[in-house]
C-alpha positions in Angstrom: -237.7 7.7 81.0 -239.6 5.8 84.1 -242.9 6.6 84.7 -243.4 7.6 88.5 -246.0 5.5 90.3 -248.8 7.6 92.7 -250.7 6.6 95.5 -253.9 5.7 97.1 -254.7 7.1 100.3 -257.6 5.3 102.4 -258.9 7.6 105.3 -261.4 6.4 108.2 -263.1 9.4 108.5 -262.4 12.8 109.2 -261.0 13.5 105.6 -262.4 17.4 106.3 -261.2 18.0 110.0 -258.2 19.3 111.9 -256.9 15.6 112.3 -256.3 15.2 108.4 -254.6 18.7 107.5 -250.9 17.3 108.0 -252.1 14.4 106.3 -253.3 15.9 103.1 -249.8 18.3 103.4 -247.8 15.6 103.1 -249.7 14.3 100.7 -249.3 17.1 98.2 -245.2 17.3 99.2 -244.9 13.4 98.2 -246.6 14.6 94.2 -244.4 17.3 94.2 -244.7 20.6 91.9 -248.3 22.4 91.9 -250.3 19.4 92.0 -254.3 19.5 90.6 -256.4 18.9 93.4 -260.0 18.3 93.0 -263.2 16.4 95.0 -265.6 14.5 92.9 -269.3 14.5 94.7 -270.9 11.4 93.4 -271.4 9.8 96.5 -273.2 12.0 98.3 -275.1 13.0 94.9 -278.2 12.6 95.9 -278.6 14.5 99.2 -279.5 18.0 98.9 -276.8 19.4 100.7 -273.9 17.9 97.8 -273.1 21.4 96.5 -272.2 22.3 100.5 -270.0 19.4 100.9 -267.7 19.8 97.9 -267.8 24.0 98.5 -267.2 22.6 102.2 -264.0 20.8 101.0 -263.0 23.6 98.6 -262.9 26.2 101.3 -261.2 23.6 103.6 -258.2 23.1 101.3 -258.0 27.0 100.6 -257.8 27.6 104.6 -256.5 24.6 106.3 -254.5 23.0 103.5 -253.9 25.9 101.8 -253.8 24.6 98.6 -256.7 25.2 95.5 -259.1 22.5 94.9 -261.6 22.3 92.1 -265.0 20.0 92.0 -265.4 17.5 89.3 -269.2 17.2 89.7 -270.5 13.9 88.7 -273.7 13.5 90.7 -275.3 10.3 88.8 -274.6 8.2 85.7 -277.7 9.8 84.2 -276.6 13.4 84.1 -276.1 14.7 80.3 -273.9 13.7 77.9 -271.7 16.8 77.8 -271.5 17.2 81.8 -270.3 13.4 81.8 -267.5 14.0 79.3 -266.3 17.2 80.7 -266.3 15.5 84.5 -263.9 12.8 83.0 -261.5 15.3 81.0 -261.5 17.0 84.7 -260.4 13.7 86.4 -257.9 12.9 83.6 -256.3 15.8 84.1 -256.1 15.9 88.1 -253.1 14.7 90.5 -255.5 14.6 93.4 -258.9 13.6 93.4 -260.4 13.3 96.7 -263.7 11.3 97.3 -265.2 11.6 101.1 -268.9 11.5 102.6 -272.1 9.9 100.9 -273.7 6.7 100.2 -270.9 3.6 99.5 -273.8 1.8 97.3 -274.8 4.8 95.6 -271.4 5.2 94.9 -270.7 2.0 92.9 -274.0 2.4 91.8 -273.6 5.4 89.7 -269.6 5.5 89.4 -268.7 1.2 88.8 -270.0 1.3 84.8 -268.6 4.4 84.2 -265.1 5.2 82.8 -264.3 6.9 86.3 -262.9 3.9 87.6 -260.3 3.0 85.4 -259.1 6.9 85.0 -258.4 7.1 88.4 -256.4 3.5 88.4 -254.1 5.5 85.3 -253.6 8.5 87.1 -252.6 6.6 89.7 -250.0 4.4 87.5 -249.0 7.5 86.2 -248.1 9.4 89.4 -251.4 10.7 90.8 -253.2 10.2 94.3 -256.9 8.8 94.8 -257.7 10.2 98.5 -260.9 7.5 99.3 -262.1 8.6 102.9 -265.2 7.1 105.2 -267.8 6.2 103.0 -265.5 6.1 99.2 -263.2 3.8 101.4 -265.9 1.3 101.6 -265.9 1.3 97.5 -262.7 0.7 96.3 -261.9 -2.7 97.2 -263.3 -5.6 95.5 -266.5 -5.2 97.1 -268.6 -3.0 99.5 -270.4 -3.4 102.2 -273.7 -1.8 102.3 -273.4 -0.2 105.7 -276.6 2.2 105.2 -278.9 -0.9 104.1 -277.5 -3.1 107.2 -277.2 -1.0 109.6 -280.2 1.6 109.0 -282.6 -0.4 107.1 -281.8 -3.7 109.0 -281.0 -5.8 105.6 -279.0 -8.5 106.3 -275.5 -8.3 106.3 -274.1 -8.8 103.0 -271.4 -7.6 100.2 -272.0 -5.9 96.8 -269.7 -5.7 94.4 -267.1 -3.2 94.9 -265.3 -0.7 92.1 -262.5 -2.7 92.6 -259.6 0.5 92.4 -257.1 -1.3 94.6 -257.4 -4.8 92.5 -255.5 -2.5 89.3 -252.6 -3.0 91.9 -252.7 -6.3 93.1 -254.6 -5.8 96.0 -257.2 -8.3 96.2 -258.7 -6.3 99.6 -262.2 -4.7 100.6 -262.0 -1.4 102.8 -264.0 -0.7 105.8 -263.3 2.9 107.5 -264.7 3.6 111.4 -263.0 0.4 112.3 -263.1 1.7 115.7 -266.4 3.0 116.1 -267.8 3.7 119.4 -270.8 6.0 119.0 -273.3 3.2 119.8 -272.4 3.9 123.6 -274.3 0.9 124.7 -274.1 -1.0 122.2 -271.2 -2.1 119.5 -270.9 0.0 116.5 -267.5 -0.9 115.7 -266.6 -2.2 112.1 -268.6 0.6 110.3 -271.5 1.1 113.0 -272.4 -2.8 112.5 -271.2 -4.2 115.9 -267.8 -6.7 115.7 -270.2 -10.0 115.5 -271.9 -9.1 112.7 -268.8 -8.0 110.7 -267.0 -11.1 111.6 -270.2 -13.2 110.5 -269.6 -11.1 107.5 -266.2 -11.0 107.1 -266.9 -15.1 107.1 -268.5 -15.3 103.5 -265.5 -13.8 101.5 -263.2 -15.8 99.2 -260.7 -17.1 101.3 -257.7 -15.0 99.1 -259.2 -11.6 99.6 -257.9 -9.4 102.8 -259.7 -7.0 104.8 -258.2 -3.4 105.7 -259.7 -1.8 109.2 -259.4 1.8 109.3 -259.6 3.4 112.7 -261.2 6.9 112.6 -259.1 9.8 111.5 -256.7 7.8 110.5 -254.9 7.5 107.0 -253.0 4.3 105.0 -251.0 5.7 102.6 -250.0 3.3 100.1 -247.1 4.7 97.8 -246.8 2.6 95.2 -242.9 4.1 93.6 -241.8 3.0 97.2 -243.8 0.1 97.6 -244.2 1.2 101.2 -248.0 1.8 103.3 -247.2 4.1 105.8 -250.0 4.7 109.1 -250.7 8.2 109.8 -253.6 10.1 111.9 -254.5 9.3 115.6 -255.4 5.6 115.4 -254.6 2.7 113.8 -254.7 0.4 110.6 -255.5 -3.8 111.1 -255.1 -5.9 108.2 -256.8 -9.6 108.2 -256.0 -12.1 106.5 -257.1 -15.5 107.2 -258.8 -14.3 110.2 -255.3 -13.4 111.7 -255.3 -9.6 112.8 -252.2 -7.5 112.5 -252.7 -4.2 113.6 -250.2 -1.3 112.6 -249.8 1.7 114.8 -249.5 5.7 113.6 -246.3 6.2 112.3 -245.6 2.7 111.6 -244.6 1.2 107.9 -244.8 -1.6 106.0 -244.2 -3.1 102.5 -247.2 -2.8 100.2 -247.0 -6.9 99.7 -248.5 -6.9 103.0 -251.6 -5.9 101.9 -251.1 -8.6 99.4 -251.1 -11.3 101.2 -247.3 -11.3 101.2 -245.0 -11.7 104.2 -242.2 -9.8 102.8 -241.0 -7.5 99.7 -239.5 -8.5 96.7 -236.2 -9.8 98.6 -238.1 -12.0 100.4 -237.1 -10.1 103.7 -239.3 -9.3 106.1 -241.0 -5.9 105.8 -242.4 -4.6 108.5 -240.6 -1.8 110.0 -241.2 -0.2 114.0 -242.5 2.8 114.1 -238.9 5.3 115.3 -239.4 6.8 118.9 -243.0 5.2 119.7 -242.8 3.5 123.0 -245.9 1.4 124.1 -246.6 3.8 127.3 -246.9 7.1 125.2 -248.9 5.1 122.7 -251.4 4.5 125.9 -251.2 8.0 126.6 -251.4 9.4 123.3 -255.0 7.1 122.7 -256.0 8.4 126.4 -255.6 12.2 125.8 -257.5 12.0 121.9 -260.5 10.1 124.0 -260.6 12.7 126.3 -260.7 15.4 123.3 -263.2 13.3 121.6 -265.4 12.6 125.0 -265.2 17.1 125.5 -266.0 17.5 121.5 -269.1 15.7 122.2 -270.0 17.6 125.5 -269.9 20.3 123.7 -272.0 19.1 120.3 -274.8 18.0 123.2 -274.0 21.5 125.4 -275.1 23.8 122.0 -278.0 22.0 121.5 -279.1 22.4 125.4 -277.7 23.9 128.4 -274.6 26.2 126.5 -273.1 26.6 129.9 -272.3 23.2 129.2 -270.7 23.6 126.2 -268.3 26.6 127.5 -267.6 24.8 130.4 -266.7 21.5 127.4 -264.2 24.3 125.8 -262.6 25.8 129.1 -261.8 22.1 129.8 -260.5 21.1 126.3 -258.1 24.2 126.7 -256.9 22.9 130.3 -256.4 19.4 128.7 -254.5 21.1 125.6 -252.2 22.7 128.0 -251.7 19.8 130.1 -251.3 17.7 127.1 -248.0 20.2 126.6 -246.6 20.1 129.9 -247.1 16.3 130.0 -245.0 16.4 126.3 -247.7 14.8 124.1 -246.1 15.2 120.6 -246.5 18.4 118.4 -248.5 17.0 116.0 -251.4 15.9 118.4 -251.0 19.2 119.7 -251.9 21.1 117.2 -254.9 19.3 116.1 -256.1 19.6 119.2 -256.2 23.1 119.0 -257.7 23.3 115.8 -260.3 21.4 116.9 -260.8 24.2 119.9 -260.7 27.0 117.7 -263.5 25.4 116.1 -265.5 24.9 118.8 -265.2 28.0 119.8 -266.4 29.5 116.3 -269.3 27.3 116.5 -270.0 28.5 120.5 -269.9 32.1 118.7 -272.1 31.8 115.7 -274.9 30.5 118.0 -274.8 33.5 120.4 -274.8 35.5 117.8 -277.5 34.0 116.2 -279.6 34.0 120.0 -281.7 36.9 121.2 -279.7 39.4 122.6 -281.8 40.3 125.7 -285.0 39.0 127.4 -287.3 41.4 125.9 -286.3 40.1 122.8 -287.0 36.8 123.2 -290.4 37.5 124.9 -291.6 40.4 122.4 -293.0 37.6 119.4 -295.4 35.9 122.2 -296.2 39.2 124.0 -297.0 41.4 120.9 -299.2 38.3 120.2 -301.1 38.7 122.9 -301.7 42.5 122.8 -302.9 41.9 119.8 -305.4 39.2 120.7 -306.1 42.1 124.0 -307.2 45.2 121.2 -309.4 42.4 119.2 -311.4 42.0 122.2 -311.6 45.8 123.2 -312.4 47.0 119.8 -315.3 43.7 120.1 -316.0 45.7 123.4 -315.5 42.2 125.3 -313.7 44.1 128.3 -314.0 41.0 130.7 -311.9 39.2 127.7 -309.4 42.0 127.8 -308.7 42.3 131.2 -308.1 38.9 131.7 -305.5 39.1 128.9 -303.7 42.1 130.6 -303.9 40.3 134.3 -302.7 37.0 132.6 -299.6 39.4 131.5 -299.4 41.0 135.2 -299.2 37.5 137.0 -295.8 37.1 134.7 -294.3 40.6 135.5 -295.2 42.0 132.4 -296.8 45.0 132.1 -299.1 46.8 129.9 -299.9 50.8 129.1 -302.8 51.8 126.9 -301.6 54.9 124.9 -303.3 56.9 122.7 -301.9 54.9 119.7 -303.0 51.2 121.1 -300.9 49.8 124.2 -297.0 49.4 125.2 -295.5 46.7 127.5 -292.2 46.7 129.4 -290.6 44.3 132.4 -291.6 45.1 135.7 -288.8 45.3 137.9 
C-alpha cells in the first residue's frame, strides 16, 4: 500500500487572524478524517506571555476553525528529560503541528539539535502538515535570517543556519515571511522589516543553488507534496528567486513543486505553471486596493483606542461602508468575509475598552478628589484653616464642590 505524502504550509503572517481561517479549513479537508492538530511554542519560549499565545491559538481553532488543537509545549532544549520525551511522542503522533510567533534564532537555537526536526520531516512523508507561519517561516529553510538581531539590535545583516525542514524534500530554499512589509511608513521595511537593499545585499552572500521564497503578509504557500503542486492562497502574493530573477505568483495561482527547486517544469518536462482560473489583472488591482484600505482603517482604529476613541468608531463605521461597497462593487466572497471578521473584531475590542473606562465623570474624578479632601481634614484636624480653605477654593475654581457634614465632608458637580 502507498504511503500518502503531507504538506508544508508557509504563512507570512497572520497565522491567528480572520485572513487565515479558510486557509487552515482547507487545510484540514486536504488531511482528511479527524486530523490531530496541535501548536508547539518554542519560539516564543522565552517571553512571558508563551502560555497566552498557544491558549490564544487553541481558542482560535475551537471558534474560528472550529476544530480541537492541543499544545506540545517545548519551551527550550533544557527543560526536563521527561517533559522533552513526552513533547516528542506528542509531535509524533500529530497530523498538524502549527508553529507561528517568536524569535527565528531562538527557534533553531533550542529546536535544530533536537529530534524535533526530523519528526516533523516523517510526519510529513507520512501524510502530515507542518503549518510554519511569520517568524517559524524564517527557520525552516536552509538557513535563517536573524531579523530581531539586524533589524532591532543593528547587527549586520547576516544568515544562521537554518533547521533545514524543507531540504528533507529537495528544496534547497530559505523562507522569509512579511515580504511585503510596509509598517516603516517612511522608511522601507519590506523583506522582513529590513528594507529591500539590505535584503538584496543579503540575499547576495548565498550559495548560488539555494532559492529564496517571499511571502507577502497573510498569505499562505501550500506545498502538497502527493500532488506535487504549491498552490498561493491568502490576500497577497508568493515571489520565488532564483538567480536574482523574481517570479511572483498571485492568490489562487499554482505551480509544480520543482519550481521551488530550481526546476522549470515537472517530471514530463512540461511546463508547470498554471493561471490562476477567473483572475483578471483589473480585479487583481482592485482586490490589493480594497485589503489596503481595510488594513489603512484597522490601523486608524489600533491608534483611535489608544487616543481619541471617536476616532476609532468613526475607523469602524467606515470599514463597514467599505465592506458594503466592497459587495456592491462584487469583490469576491472570500475577501468579503474576512473583512468582516476583521470588523467584528474591532468592534469587540471598541467594546471591552468602554467597558473597562469610567462610566461617568464623577467616576473618573472621585480618586483625585477624595485625595484632596483628605489632604483638606489633615489640615483642619492640624487646625491649619488658611491650608484648608485654600484646598476647598482650589476645588471651587474647578466646579467642584465641597460640604462639611457631621461625619467629615461630601463633594458633588456644580451644575
Amino acid at each position: 500500500m502507498s504511503i500518502k505524502k503531507g504538506m508544508i504550509v508557509l504563512m507570512g503572517s497572520g497565522e491567528l487572524t480572520a485572513t487565515m481561517v479558510e486557509v487552515h479549513k482547507e487545510i484540514l479537508a486536504r488531511i482528511g478524517g479527524s486530523p490531530r492538530a496541535v501548536f508547539l511554542d518554542t519560539p516564543a519560549g522565552f517571553q512571558l506571555n508563551a502560555d497566552q499565545l498557544s491558549q490564544r491559538a487553541v481558542e482560535y481553532f475551537r471558534t474560528r476553525v472550529q476544530h480541537p488543537m492541543s499544545v506540545v509545549s517545548y519551551k527550550s532544549k533544557d527543560i526536563h528529560a521527561v517533559e522533552a520525551e513526552d513533547a516528542f511522542r506528542a509531535l509524533r503522533e500529530s497530523d498538524y503541528v502549527l508553529v507561528g510567533p517568536g524569535s527565528p534564532t531562538y527557534a533553531v537555537e533550542h529546536l535544530k539539535d533536537s529530534p524535533v526536526p526530523d519528526i516533523i520531516a516523517k510526519r510529513v512523508e507520512n501524510g502530515g502538515c507542518l503549518v510554519a507561519a511569520s517568524a517559524a517561516a524564517l527557520t525552516v529553510g536552509k538557513f535563517t535570517m536573524p531579523v530581531y538581531e539586524i533589524y532591532k539590535v543593528g547587527q549586520q545583516p547576516h544568515w544562521v543556519e537554518g533547521m533545514n525542514v524543507l531540504g528533507h524534500f529537495g528544496l534547497d530554499c530559505v523562507v522569509i515571511p512579511h515580504w511585503n512589509n510596509a509598517e516603516g511608513g517612511n522608511h522601507d521595511t519590506r523583506c522582513c522589516f529590513i528594507g529591500q537593499s539590505r535584503f538584496n545585499a543579503l540575499a547576495s552572500d548565498l550559495p548560488d543553488e539555494t532559492g529564496i521564497i517571499g511571502l507577502d503578509e497573510h498569505t499562505a504557500l501550500i506545498m502538497d507534496f502527493q500532488r506535487d503542486q504549491a498552490d498561493v492562497r491568502g490576500i497577497g502574493s508568493v515571489t520565488v528567486r532564483r538567480s536574482g530573477s523574481d517570479r511572483v505568483f498571485q492568490r489562487g495561482e499554482s505551480f509544480h513543486i520543482d519550481i521551488l527547486r530550481g526546476r522549470e517544469s515537472g517530471g514530463n518536462n512540461t511546463a508547470a505553471l498554471s493561471q490562476p482560473s477567473h483572475v483578471q489583472a483589473e480585479p487583481e488591482k482592485d482586490d490589493n486596493l480594497f485589503w489596503e484600505t481595510v488594513h489603512s482603517l484597522e490601523e486608524s482604529f489600533h491608534q483611535g483606542i489608544e487616543g481619541d476613541t471617536r476616532d476609532a468608531t468613526n475607523a469602524v463605521l467606515e470599514l463597514d461602508r467599505t465592506i458594503w461597497q466592497a459587495q456592491q462593487d462584487l469583490e469576491d466572497a472570500e475577501s468579503i468575509t474576512q473583512a468582516r471578521e476583521l470588523l467584528r473584531e474591532l468592534i469587540v475590542l471598541l467594546g471591552v475598552r468602554l467597558e473597562s473606562s469610567p462610566g461617568s465623570r464623577e467616576e473618573c474624578l472621585s480618586p483625585l478628589i477624595e485625595q484632596m479632601l483628605s489632604l483638606r481634614e489633615t489640615f483642619r484636624k492640624n487646625k491649619q484653616w488658611q491650608e484648608a480653605d485654600a484646598v476647598r477654593e482650589c476645588l471651587s475654581r474647578t466646579n467642584i464642590i465641597v460640604e462639611d457634614v457631621v461625619d467629615g465632608s461630601r463633594w458633588k458637580l456644580g451644575v
